[in-house]
C-alpha positions as CSV (number, residue, x, y, z in Angstrom):
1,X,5.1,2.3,-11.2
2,X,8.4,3.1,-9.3
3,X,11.0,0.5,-10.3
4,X,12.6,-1.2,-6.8
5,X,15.3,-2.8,-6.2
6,X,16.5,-6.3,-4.8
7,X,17.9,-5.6,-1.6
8,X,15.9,-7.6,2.1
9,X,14.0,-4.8,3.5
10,X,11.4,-5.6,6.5
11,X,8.8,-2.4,7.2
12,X,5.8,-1.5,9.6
13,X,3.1,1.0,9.0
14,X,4.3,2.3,5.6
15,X,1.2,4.3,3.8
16,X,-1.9,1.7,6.0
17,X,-4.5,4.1,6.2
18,X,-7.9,3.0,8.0
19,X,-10.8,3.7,5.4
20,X,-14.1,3.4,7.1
21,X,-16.7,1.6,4.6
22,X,-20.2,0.6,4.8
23,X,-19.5,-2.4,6.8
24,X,-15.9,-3.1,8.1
25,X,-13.0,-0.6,8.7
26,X,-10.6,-0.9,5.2
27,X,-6.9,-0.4,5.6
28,X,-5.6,0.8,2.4
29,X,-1.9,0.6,1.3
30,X,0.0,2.2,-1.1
31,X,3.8,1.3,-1.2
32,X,6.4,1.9,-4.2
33,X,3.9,2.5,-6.9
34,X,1.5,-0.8,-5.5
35,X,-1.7,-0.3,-3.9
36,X,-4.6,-2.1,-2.5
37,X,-7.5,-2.2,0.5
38,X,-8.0,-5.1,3.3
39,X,-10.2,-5.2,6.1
40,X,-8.6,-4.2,9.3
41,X,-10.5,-7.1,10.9
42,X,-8.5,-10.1,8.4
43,X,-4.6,-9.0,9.7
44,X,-3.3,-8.5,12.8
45,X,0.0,-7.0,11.0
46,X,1.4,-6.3,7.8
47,X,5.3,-7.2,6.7
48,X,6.3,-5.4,3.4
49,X,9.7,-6.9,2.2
50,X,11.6,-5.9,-0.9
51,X,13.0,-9.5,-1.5
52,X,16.2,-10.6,-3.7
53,X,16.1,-12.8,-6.2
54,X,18.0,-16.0,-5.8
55,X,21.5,-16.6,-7.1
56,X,21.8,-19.0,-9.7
57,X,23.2,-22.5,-7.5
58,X,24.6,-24.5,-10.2
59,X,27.7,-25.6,-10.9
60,X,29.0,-23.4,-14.0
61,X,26.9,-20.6,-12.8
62,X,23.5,-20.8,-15.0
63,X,19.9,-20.5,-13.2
64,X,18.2,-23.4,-12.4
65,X,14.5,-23.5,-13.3
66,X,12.9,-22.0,-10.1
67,X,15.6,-19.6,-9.4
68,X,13.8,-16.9,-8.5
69,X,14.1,-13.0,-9.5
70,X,13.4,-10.1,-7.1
71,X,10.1,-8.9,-5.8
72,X,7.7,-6.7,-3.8
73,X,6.3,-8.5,-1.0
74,X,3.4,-8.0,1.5
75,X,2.7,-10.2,3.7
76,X,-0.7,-10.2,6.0
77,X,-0.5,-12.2,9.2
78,X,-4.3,-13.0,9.4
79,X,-6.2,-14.1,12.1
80,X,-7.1,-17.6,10.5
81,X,-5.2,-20.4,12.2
82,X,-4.2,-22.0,8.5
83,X,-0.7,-20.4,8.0
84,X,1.6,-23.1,8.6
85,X,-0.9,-26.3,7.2
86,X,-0.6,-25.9,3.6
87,X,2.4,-26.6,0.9
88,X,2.3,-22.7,-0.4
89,X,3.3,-19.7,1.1
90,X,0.2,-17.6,1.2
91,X,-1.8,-14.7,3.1
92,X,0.7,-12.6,0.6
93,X,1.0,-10.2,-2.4
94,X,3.7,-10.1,-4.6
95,X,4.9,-7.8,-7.3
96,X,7.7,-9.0,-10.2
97,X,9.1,-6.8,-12.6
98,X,9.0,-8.9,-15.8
99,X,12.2,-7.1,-16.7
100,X,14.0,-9.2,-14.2
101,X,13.1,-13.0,-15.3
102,X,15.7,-13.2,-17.5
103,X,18.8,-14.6,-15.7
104,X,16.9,-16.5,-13.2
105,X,14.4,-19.4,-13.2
106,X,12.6,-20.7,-16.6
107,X,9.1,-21.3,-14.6
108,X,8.5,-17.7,-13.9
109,X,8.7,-16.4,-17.6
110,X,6.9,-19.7,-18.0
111,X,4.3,-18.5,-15.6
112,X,3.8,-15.1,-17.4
113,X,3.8,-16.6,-21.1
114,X,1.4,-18.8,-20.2
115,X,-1.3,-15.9,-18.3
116,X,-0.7,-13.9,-21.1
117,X,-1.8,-16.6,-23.8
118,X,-5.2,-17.1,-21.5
119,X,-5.8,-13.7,-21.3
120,X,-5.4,-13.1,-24.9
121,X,-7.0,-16.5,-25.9
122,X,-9.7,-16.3,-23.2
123,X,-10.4,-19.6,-23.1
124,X,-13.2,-21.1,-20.8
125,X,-10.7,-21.5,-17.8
126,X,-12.5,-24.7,-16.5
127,X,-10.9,-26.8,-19.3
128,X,-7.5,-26.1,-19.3
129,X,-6.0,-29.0,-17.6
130,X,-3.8,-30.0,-15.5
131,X,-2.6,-26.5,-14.4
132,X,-3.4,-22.4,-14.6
133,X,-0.6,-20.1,-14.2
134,X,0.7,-20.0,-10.9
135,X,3.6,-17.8,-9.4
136,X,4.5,-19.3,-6.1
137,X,5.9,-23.0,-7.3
138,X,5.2,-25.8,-10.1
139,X,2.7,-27.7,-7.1
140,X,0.0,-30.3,-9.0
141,X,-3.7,-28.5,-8.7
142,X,-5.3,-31.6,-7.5
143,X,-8.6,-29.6,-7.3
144,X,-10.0,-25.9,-8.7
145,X,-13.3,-24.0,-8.4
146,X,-14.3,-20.6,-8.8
147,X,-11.6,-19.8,-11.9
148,X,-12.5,-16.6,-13.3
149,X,-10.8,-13.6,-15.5
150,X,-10.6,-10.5,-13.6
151,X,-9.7,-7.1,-14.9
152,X,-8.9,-3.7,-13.0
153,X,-7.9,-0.4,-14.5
154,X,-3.9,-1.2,-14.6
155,X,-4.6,-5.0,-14.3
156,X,-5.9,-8.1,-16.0
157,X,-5.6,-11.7,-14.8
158,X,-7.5,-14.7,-13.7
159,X,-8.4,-16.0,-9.9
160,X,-9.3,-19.4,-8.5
161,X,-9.4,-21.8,-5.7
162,X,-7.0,-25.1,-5.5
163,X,-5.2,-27.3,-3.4
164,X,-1.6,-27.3,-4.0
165,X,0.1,-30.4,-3.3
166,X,3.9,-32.1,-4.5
167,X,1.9,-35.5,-5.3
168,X,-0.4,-36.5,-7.3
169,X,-2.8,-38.5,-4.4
170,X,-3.3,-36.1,-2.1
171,X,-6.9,-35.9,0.0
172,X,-9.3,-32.6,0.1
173,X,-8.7,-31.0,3.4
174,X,-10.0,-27.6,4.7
175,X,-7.7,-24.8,5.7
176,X,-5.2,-26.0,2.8
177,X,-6.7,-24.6,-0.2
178,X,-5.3,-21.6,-1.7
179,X,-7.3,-18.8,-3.1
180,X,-4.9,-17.3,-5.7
181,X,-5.2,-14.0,-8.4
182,X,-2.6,-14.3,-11.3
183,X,-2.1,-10.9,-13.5
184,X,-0.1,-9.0,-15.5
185,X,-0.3,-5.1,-15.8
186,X,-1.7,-3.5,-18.5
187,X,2.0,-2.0,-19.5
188,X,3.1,-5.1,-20.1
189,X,5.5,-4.5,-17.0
190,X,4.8,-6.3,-13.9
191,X,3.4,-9.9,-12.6
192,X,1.2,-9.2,-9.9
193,X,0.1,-12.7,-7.6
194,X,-2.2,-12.7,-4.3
195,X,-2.8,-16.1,-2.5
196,X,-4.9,-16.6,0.5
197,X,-5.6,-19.6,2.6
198,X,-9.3,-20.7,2.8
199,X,-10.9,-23.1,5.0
200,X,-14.5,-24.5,4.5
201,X,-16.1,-27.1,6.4
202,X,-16.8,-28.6,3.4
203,X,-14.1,-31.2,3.8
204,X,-12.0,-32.0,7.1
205,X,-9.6,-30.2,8.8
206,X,-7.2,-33.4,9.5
207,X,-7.7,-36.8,7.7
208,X,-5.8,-40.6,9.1
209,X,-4.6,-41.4,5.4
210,X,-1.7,-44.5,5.2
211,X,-1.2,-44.5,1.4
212,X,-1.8,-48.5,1.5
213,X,-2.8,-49.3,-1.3
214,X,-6.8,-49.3,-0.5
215,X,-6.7,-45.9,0.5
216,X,-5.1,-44.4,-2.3
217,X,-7.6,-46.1,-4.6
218,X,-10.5,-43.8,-2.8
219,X,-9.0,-40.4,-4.1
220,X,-9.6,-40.9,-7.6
221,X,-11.1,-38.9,-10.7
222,X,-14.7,-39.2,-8.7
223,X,-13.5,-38.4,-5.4
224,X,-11.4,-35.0,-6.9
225,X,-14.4,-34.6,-9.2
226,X,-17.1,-34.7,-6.5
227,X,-15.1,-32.1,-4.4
228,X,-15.2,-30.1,-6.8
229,X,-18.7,-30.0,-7.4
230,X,-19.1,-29.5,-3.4
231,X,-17.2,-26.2,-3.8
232,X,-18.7,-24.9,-7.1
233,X,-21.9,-24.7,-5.6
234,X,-21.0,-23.5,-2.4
235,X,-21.9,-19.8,-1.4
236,X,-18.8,-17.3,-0.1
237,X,-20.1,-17.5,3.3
238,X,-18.9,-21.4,3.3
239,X,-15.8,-20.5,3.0
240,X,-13.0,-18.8,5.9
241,X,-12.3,-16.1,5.1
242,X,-15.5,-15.3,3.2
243,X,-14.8,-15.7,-0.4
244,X,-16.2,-11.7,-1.1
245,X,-13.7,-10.5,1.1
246,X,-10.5,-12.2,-0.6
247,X,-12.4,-11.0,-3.8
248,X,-12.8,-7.4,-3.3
249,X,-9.0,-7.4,-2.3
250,X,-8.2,-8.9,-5.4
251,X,-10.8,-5.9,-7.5
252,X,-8.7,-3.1,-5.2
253,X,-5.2,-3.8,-6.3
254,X,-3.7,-1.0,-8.8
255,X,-0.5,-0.3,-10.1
256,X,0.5,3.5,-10.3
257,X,1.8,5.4,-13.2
């Protein structure tokens, strides 16, 4: 893959070519060595951004944990109204070099130690508690389904479903819940992450919640446990945008020589 480098770069229509498939129109995108297929129908644009890492902010000049190093972003406005609901960027793919953690942040070489113990281990992923690797912020995981390893030509990594919150009482809401992919390449040379906002009607859009005291004693182990369940044996279709969609974007991302 073509190394880049960490300047702010905003682009339209680089390499989107329609693919017609079986079903749906695919646009395909190849961009620096990255490449990957999304149906026309899920975006009404595409933003591809080559984004600078953050300078360290501390006083004598050392990184703080989440400073973060450079990447390759593309971001996918979709036509799902969930955007601007939940406490994680997503609708986004993003590319690290791992050569550029060092010097920022601790939690992203965290983040890739960690991914590549599971997917040397290969633990069953539905045990490992209280988080999986995630590249987008140290948010609690208050709930996960559909965890999975996935593997590619160039990549291997896991996916799942979660809600990610910054507290530890937080209720199940659709249109919140992130689907995310986690991976590393093959070469040992990049972190690739994909996150997507799902909505199900599952659970409710909005909820009245006060935090007295009686309502935080309703989202408990059984609550989080039995929402769970609910989404485990729920079928793609339940879920906005279909889970086999985000899915087969997820099996199409490569990295090139």
């Amino acid at each position: 893959m073509k190394h880049y480098f960490a300047v702010v770069l905003v682009a339209f229509g680089l390499a989107v070519m329609p693919l017609k498939a079986q079903e749906t129109t695919l646009n395909t995108v190849s961009f620096n060595g990255f490449r990957f297929q999304y149906p026309a129908d899920l975006a009404s644009s595409l933003q591809v951004s080559e984004v600078a890492g953050i300078v360290p902010q501390s006083p004598d000049g050392s990184p703080t944990v989440f400073d973060a190093p450079p990447y390759l972003e593309f971001f996918l406005t979709t036509t799902t109204p969930y955007q601007n609901q939940a406490f994680v960027q997503a609708d986004r793919l993003r590319v690290y070099r791992l050569a550029d953690f060092p010097g920022f942040g601790t939690y992203y070489l965290d983040q890739a130690t960690a991914l590549q113990a599971l997917l040397d281990e290969q633990p069953d992923l539905t045990t490992i508690k209280p988080t999986l690797p995630f590249m987008a912020g140290a948010y609690l995981q208050i709930i996960r389904s559909r965890e999975a390893y996935v593997e590619s030509d160039t990549l291997r990594g896991i996916r799942y479903i979660s809600e990610f919150t910054p507290g530890a009482v937080f209720p199940i809401l659709s249109g919140t819940m992130v689907y995310t992919y986690q991976a590393l390449s093959n070469d040992g040379q990049y972190y690739v992450t994909a996150d997507f906002y799902m909505a199900t009607p599952l659970f409710p859009a909005t909820i009245e919640f006060d935090y007295s005291p009686e309502a935080v004693a309703t989202i408990n182990e059984d609550y989080y446990a039995a929402g769970q369940a609910l989404m485990d044996a729920a079928q793609p279709t339940d879920f906005t945008p279909n889970l086999t969609v985000i899915e087969e974007i997820f099996a199409s991302m490569e990295l090139e020589p």
